[in-house]
N, C-alpha and C positions, 0 to 999 in steps of 0.2 A: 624435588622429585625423589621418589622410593630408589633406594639400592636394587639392583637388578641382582637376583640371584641366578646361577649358572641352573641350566634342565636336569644336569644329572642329580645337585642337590635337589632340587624340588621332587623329583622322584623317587630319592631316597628318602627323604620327609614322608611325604604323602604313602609308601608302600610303609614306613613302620608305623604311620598312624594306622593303616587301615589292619593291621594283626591287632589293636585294641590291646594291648596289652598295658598301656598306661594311660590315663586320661588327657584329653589333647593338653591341655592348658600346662601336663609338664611335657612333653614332648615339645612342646613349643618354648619351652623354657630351658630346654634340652639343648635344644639346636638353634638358642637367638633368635628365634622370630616370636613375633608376635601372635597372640592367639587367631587374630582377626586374619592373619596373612595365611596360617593353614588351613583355615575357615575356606577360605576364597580357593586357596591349591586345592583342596578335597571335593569343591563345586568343581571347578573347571576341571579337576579327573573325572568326575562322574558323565561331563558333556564328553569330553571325549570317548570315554569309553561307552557310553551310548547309554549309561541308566539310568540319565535325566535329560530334557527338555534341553535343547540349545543348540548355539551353531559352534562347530570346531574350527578348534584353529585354521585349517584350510580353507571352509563354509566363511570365517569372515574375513582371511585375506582377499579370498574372491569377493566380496563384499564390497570391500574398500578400493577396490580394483575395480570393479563395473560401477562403484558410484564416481569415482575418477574420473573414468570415460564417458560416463551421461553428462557431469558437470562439463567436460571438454566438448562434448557433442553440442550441450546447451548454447555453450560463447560462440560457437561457431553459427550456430543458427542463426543467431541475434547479430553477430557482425554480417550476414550474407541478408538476414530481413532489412537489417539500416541503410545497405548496401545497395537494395532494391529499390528504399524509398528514397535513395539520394536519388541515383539512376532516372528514376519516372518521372 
């Protein structure tokens, strides 16, 4: 599994990429990551900050939260359907 970088670097990465003032590929070699990894930070600022396409951080906590609970919802149904035909 990737190393987790802290928010406040990643913000600090992504705001000195975005003044353009040196080509990513040494900023990225600046700050030990990989080009492909400010690639990705510079997508997922752009969804946050709303100037591309996508769901935000919150949009797919909540996500993964109401798919949780339909999956919970589902087993429940299906033990209360078995439940019926034992019953009958």
């Amino acid at each position: 599994m990737a190393k987790a970088y802290p928010t406040e670097f990643r913000d600090d990465v992504v705001r000195v990429a975005r003044k353009h003032e040196a080509p990513i590929n040494q900023i990225a070699k600046d700050f030990w990551i990989s080009e492909a990894t400010l690639h990705n930070w510079l997508k997922k600022s752009d969804v946050e900050d709303g100037a591309r396409p996508g769901l935000n951080e919150s949009e797919r906590s909540e996500l993964r939260a109401l798919k949780k609970r339909t999956r919970l919802l589902e087993q429940e149904n299906e033990i209360l359907r078995r439940a019926a035909i034992y019953f009958a």
